[in-house]
C-alpha positions, 0 to 999 in steps of 0.5 A: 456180933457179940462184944466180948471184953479183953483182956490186956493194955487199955491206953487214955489219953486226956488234952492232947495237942500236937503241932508241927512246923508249917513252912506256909506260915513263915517259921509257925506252926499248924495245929493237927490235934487241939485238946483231944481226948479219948480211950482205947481199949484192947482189941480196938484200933484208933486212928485220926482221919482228916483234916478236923482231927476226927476221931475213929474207934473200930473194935474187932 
């Protein structure tokens, strides 16, 4: 296969955390992402996986 690039958008992304209410934790909050970062280029696709936040990058 050959990896040719594209043209179009690249999205980066640096630190990010996201956090949302758990109802577990009587009014706390679950961390899902903590301090990610990572690049897409385009004609990739991302996508997070799992509960450790996993990073997948999968270029068509």
């Amino acid at each position: 296969m050959t990896n040719t690039r594209q043209t179009g958008l690249a999205v980066a992304a640096e630190g990010v955390t996201v956090s949302v209410p758990d109802p577990k934790a009587g009014g706390g909050r679950k961390t899902l992402l903590d301090d990610v970062s990572f690049r897409v280029e385009p004609g990739e696709f991302v996508c997070v996986l799992g509960p450790s936040g996993a990073l997948a990058r999968h270029s068509y």
